[in-house]
Each structure stands twice: as structure tokens, then as C-alpha cells.
N, C-alpha and C positions, 0 to 999 in steps of 0.2 A: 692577445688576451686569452687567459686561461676559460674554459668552458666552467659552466656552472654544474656542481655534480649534482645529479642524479639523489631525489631524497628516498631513504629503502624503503622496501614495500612497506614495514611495518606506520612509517610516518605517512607514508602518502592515504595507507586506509584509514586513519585516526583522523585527519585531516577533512577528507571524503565524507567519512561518517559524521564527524560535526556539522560540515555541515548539511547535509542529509539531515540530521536533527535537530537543526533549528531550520530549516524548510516545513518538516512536517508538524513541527511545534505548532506554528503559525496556520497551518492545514488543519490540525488535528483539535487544535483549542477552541475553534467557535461553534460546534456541538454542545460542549457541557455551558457557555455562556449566553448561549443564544437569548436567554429570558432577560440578560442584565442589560446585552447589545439593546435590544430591543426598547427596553425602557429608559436604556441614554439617552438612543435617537424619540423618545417616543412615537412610538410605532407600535404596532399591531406584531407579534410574533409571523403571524401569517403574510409580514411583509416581507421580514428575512427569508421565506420559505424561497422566493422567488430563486433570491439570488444562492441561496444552497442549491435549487434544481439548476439552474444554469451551469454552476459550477463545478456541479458532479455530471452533466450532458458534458462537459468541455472534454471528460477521460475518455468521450467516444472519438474525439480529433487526433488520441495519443498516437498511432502510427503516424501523422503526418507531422506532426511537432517532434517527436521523440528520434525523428529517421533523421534529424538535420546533420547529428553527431556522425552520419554515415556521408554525408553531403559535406562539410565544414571541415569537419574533425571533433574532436574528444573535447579538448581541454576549451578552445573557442566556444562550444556548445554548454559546457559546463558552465563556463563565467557568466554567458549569453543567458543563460536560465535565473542564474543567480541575482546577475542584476535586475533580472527584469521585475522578481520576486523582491524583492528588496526595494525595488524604485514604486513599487504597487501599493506596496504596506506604511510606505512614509505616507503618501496621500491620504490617507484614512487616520493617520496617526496624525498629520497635523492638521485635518480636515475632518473632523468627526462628523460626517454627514452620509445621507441612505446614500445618496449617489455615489459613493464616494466610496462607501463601502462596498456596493457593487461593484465598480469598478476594480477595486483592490481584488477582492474575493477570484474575479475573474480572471486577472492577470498574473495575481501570483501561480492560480491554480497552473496556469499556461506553465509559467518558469518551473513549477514542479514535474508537468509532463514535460518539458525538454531535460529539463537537467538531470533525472531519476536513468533512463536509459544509456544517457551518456556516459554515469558513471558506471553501469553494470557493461556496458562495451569495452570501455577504458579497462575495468579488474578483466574482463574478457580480452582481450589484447596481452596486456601483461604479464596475467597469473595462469600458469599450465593449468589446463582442465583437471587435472587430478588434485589440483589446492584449490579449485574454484570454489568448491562447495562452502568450506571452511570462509574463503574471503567475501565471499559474497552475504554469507550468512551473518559475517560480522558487522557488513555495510548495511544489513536491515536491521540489525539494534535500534539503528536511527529512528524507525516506527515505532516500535515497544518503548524506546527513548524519550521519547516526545511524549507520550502520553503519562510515564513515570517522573520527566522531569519537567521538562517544558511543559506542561499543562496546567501542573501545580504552579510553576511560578508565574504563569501567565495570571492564574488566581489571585495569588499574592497581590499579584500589579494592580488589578482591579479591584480588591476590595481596598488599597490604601490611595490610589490614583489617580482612577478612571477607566470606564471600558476599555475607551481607545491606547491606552497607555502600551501596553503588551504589543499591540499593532506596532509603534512605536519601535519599541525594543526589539522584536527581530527583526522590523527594515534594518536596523543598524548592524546586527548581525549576519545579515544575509547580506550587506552591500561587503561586509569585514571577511564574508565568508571567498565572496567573488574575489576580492585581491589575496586572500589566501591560496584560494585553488591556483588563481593566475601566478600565485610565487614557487609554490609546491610543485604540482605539476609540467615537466617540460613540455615544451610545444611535441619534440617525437622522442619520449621515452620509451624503452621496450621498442617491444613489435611495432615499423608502422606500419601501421595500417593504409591502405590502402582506396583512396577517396573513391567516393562512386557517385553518379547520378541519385536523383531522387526516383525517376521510371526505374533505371536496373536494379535499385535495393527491393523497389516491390515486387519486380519482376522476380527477383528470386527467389523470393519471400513464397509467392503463389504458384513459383513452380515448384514448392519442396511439400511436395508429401508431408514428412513428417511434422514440420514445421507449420502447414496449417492443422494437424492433429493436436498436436501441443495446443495450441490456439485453442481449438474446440476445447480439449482438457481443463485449462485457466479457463473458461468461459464457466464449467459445470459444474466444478467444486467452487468457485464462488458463486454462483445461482444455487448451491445447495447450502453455502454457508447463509446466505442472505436471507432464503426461507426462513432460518430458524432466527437466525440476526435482528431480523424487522419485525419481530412478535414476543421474542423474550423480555422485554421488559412489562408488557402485558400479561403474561403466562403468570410471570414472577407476583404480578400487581394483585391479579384476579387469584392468584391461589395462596397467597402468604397477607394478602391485604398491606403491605409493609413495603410502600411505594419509596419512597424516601430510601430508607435503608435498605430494604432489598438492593433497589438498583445503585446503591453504592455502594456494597460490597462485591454488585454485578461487576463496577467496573472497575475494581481492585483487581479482582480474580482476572479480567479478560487482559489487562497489562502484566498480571502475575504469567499466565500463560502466553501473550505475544514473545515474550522474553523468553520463557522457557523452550519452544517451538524454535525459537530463531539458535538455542543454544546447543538443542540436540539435532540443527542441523548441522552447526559447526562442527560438532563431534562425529555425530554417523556419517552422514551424505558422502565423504568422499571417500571412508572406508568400507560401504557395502556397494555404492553406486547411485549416481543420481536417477536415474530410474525407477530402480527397485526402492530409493527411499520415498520417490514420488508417490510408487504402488501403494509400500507399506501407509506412508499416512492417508493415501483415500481410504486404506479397507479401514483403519484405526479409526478414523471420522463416518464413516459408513456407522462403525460398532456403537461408537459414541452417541451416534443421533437414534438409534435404537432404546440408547440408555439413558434418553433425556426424561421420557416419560414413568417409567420405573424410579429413577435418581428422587425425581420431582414429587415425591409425597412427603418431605420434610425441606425446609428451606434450605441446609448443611449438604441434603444433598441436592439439591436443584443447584447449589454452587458448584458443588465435584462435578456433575454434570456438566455443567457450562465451562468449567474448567477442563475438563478433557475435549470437548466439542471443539472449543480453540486452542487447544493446545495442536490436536492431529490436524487440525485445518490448517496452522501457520505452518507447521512441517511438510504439510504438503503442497504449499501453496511455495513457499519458500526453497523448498528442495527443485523448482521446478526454475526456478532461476537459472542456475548454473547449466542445467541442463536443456533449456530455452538457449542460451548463449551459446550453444555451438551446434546450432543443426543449420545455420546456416552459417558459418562463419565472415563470409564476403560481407553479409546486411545486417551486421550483431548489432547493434544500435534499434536499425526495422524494425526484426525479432523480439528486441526485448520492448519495443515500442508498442506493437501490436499485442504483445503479451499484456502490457499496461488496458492497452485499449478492449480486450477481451474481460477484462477483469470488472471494467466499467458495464460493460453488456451485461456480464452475471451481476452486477447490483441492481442496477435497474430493472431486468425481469423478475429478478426475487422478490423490490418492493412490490410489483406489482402482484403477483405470485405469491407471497407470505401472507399476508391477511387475508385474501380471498380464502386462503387452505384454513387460517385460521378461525374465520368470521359463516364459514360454508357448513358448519355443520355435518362435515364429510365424515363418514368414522366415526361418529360423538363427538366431533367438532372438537377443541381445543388445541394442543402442543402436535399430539400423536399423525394426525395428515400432515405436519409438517415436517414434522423428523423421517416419516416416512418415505415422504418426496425426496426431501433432502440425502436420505441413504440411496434413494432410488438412481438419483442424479450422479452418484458419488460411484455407484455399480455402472451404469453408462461411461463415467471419464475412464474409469478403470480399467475396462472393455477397449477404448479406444486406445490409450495409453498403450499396453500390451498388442492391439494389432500393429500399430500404424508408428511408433515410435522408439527410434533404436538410436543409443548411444553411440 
């Protein structure tokens, strides 16, 4: 019997990226619903909060879930996430209840920390380092993706259907996505790779220099994004009085820029270097957090403002992908696991870190100790970046 061929890279990232975006759809929609979930299940908003803290504590477990695809392999680890993501959301979907949606919240969260690594391993096995920057930057559309499409229509579903409806619809997408990848993807396409232990993937992990540098880096520029992250919609509220609108044009602008960030990685990162593009967007996001508080005396500009703020933060967060993916090549799944899980560390020290700078009256209290910090943090990565981290 004839072998099954090989589908080319262009099918297999399109493939990838859908469903990467309808994963993060499903991740990324019950922020803007929270108030509606809430009064489905009637519930106290402060009840969901639970299961958001749980769910965002679960990105600190990502080296140990995300490292399977180093353990299993790629595409097994992929499907394995998929499903799990997908068999989480039906429960909530024909079960519209708190428990239930806890549960979901938590599990899918799981199958995004396994399946997210997998697939940056997979493009890292396959695609020469010098087309990574490009490939990888096209598989984070999926982010920007979700909040331009999937979020909207998540909308949709719920104002004609029901909260839970949307829940609903990407379980079914995400079970379509698992037999997808399992069609698409060969068991050993490209390079294989070579299975390893769960001790030896960390073991390598924390024997590489650079590779716990990198780690620190992902850690700081998102503890400098967060400071300013978790208080802009207050900055916005308290200085334009234009709650409402304000923070919807906030978060026009901040998918306007995810997208843009993800697009001028495709373009530069692998023509100057992933490194040096890493460099350039901390000092670009350094510049930007300087220019929040200046921007921020008319509302037009407190938007350019926050539009450059994420634009240089996804470039640089995003540029560090591909460049994560090969400082350890043996444990690339680990690597980009622990990269995930660093990233969760910088959220949570920021909430906790953003309002205290902003509510402290440091400086004249408002935006400016935060932008401040956040530049502060963003000259630290930068520093480290430059000693400890070589292509």
C-alpha cells in the first residue's frame, strides 16, 4: 500500500493555526462576557473570578504539561490537547452550570498548555531556523485571530442563543480540529525527533545557560506589559471619564496591534535575527512606556499610546519564539513549555505589582510609576538578553 504523502508546509501551518484559533477563541472570549456568563448562571461576578484565578495559576504547571510533546511526541500531544479542550467545553455547553463551568475553564485551559508547545516544537523540527521566525509568527495570528474573529462571533452566539452556546461551538470545533491535526500531520514528518524522558528534557533545560536567560527575559517584558496591562483601563476611565467607549476602542486598538506585532515579525525576525529583533522590540516597548504618559493628555492619543505599547511588546514577545526554540534543541517542546510558564509568572506579579504602582501615589501616583517600572523591567530583560543569550 502506497504511503500517505506528506501535506506541504504551507497546508500543514493553515491547518495548525486554525486550530490554535479556535483554542484561543474559546480562552480568550470569557473576559469580554464575564457579566453575561454571570447572570446566566446567576451568580455574583466575584464567583467567576474564582475560576479565572485558577485558570490563569494553571499557566504556572505549563513546563510540565507542555513537555509531554517531548515525552509522546508532536502530533499525539497535539490531538491529546485538542481533545481534551474540546471534550471540556461540550460539558459547559450542554451543562450550563458554575460547576461545570469550572471545570471546563480548567481543562480546556490544560489542553491549551499542552497543545500550544507542541505545535511550536513540531514548526521547530520541520522548519530551518532561518524560516522559523516567519512560521511561527504566522501560527500566532491564532491570538490576534481570536480576539478579531472568534470573540466577535462568540458575541453573536450569545446575544441570539445563550451564554453557553459559544462554549458549545468551539467544543465542536476543537473535537473537528483534533481529527484534523490527526489527518494532516504524519506521525514522523520531517526531522524526527527524538523522544526523551520527562527528568532529561528538564535536565537540559536547567543545564543551558542561555535557555534559563531566555526564561528570565519572557518572564520581564511580560511583568512590564502587565504593569501597564492591569491599570489601563482605569488610567483610560479616570482621565477621559468615557468608560464604555474608551475601553472599546482600547480593545480595537490592542487586536489592531496584536496583529500588527505578529506581522512585523513575519517580515523582519528572520531577516535581521531573532535576537536582535527580540533587542529591538524591548527598547521599542521601553520607548513606548515612557510615551504612555505624554500620548495620554487627549484620548487619540492615549490610543497611539497603547497602540505602540502592544504593538513593540507582541514583537517582542513573539520574536522570542523562534528564538526560544532552539537553545535547546533536544527539549524544544520543555523550552517553549517553560517559556509559556514564565509568561504566566510575569502576569501574575504584574497584577499584583500594577495597582499597588498605580493606587501608591509614587511619583504623583497615576500611569507614570507604571510606565516607569514597566521601562525599568524592559532595560533589565535587555541586559540579560544581550549577556547570557546567543543564537
Amino acid at each position: 500500500m502506497q504511503a500517505r504523502r506528506s501535506p506541504s508546509l504551507p497546508v500543514l501551518l493553515l491547518g495548525l493555526t486554525l486550530a490554535r484559533t479556535v483554542v484561543n477563541s474559546g480562552y480568550r472570549m470569557v473576559y469580554p462576557f464575564l457579566p453575561v456568563i454571570a447572570r446566566g448562571l446567576g451568580v455574583e461576578l466575584s464567583d467567576l473570578a474564582l475560576a479565572i484565578t485558577a485558570r490563569s495559576s494553571l499557566g504556572l504547571a505549563s513546563p510540565f504539561l507542555g513537555s509531554f510533546a517531548d515525552v509522546v511526541g508532536r502530533r499525539r500531544t497535539m490531538v491529546f490537547g485538542l481533545t481534551i479542550y474540546g471534550s471540556s467545553l461540550l460539558v459547559v455547553g450542554l451543562w450550563p452550570t458554575l460547576p461545570a463551568l469550572f471545570f471546563s475553564l480548567i481543562l480546556a485551559a490544560a489542553g491549551r498548555l499542552i497543545l500550544d508547545p507542541a505545535v511550536g516544537a513540531y514548526l521547530g523540527d520541520r522548519v530551518p531556523y532561518s524560516r522559523r521566525g516567519l512560521a511561527m509568527a504566522l501560527s500566532e495570528v491564532s491570538w490576534s485571530g481570536a480576539f478579531l474573529l472568534g470573540v466577535p462571533l462568540a458575541g453573536w452566539l450569545i446575544a441570539r442563543a445563550g451564554w453557553n452556546k459559544p462554549f458549545l461551538l468551539f467544543a465542536i470545533l476543537g473535537l473537528a480540529s483534533a481529527v484534523l491535526v490527526r489527518f494532516i500531520v504524519p506521525a514522523e514528518d520531517g526531522p524526527v525527533h527524538a523522544r526523551t524522558s520527562l527528568r532529561a528534557s528538564f535536565g537540559a533545560v536547567l543545564a543551558s545557560r542561555a535557555a534559563l536567560a531566555g526564561l528570565a527575559v519572557g518572564l520581564l517584558i511580560t511583568l512590564s506589559n502587565e504593569v501597564v496591562n492591569i491599570v489601563f483601563g482605569a488610567w483610560l476611565e479616570h482621565g477621559f471619564g468615557l468608560q464604555v467607549a474608551a475601553l472599546g476602542a482600547a480593545s480595537a486598538v490592542i487586536g489592531a496591534s496584536e496583529l500588527s506585532g505578529e506581522g512585523l515579525v513575519a517580515g523582519l525576525a528572520d531577516r535581521i535575527g531573532k535576537r536582535r529583533a527580540v533587542a529591538l522590540g524591548i527598547v521599542a516597548n521601553a520607548a513606548a512606556c515612557l510615551a504612555l504618559e505624554p500620548l495620554g493628555r487627549s484620548l487619540p492619543g492615549a490610543l497611539l499610546g497603547l497602540f505602540l505599547f502592544y504593538i513593540t511588546f507582541e514583537f517582542a514577545l513573539v520574536s522570542g519564539i523562534p528564538l526560544m526554540s532552539e537553545l535547546v534543541p533536544g527539549a524544544r517542546a520543555t523550552v517553549l513549555a517553560g517559556n509559556m510558564g514564565s509568561h504566566s509568572a510575569g502576569r501574575a506579579l504584574g497584577a499584583l505589582l500594577g495597582p499597588a504602582l498605580y493606587a501608591g501615589g509614587l511619583l504623583g501616583g497615576g500611569l507614570f510609576p507604571n510606565a516607569l517600572a514597566a521601562a525599568g523591567l524592559d532595560v533589565l530583560a535587555l541586559m540579560i538578553l544581550l549577556a547570557f543569550v546567543r543564537e
